[in-house]
N, C-alpha and C positions, 0 to 999 in steps of 0.2 A: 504494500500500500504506500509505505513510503517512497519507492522509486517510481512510482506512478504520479505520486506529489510532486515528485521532485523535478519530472521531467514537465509537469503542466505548468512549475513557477518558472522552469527558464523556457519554456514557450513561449510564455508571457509576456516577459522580459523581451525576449529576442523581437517580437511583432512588435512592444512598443518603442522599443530602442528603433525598428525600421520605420516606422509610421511619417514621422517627421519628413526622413529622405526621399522616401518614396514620393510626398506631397508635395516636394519643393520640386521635384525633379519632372511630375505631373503638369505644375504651374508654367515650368518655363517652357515657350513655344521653340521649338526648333529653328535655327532660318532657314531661308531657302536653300543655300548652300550646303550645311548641315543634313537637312534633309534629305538634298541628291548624294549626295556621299554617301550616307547612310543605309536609300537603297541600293546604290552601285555594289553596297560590299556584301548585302545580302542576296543580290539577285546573280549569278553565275550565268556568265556569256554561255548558250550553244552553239557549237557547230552542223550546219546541215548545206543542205541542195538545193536551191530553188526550184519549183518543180511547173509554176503558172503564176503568172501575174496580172491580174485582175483591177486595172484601173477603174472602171467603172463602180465596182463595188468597193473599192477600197481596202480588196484582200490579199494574201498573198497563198500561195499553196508550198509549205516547206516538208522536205524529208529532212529530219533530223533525228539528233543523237537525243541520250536523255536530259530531261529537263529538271534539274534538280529542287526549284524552289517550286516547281508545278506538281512534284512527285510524280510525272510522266514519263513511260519508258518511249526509248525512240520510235518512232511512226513517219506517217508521212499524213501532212493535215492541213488543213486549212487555217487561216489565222487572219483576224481585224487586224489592221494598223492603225496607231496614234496618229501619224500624221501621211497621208497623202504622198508629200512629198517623198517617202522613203522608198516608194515604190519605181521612182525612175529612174533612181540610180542601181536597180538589179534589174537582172532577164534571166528568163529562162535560162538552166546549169548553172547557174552561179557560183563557187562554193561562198557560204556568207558564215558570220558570225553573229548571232543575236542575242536578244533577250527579249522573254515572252512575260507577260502576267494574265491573270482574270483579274478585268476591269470592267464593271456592273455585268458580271456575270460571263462576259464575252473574252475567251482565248486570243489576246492582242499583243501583237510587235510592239516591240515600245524603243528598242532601238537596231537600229542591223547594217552592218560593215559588209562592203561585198570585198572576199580576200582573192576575187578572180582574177584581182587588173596587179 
């Protein structure tokens, strides 16, 4: 009963002694820059193929390797872009380097290197 005690009073301790850090560190807003850094280090470039490029819709169609912060094994699939513009600087065989997320629910490029040229 005692080591039961004992281990609830420095639970206790330990959550309040965090409470504070956690709060102040909840407060302060990140900046922008901060921010991009921050996903850059969690989001891990793939490599894959371009396989179709889809101006009109805004898509791209990649074979690629696995996707590690999507928990996806390699495939070959279709993918939104963030921006338009990312699509004319690849064609068809490309080999590229990317990085994908789900953004409001949708499989999207969010940035991609063609490593053809």
């Amino acid at each position: 009963m005692k080591s039961v005690l004992s281990i609830l009073v420095v639970a206790s301790i330990c959550i309040a002694a965090a409470g504070p850090v956690l709060a102040a560190s909840s407060m302060s807003a990140p900046t922008e820059s901060t921010a991009s850094a921050s996903a850059l280090s969690q989001v891990a470039a793939t490599e894959g193929e371009v396989r179709k490029v889809e101006l009109s819709t805004q898509k791209v169609t990649l074979k690629h390797g696995d996707i590690k912060n999507l928990g996806m094994p390699g495939m070959t699939m279709v993918f939104k872009v963030t921006d338009p513009k990312m699509l004319s600087n690849i064609k068809e065989g490309d080999k590229v380097r990317f990085t994908a997320d789900r953004i409001d629910g949708a499989l999207t490029v969010t940035s991609i290197e063609d490593l053809s040229n």
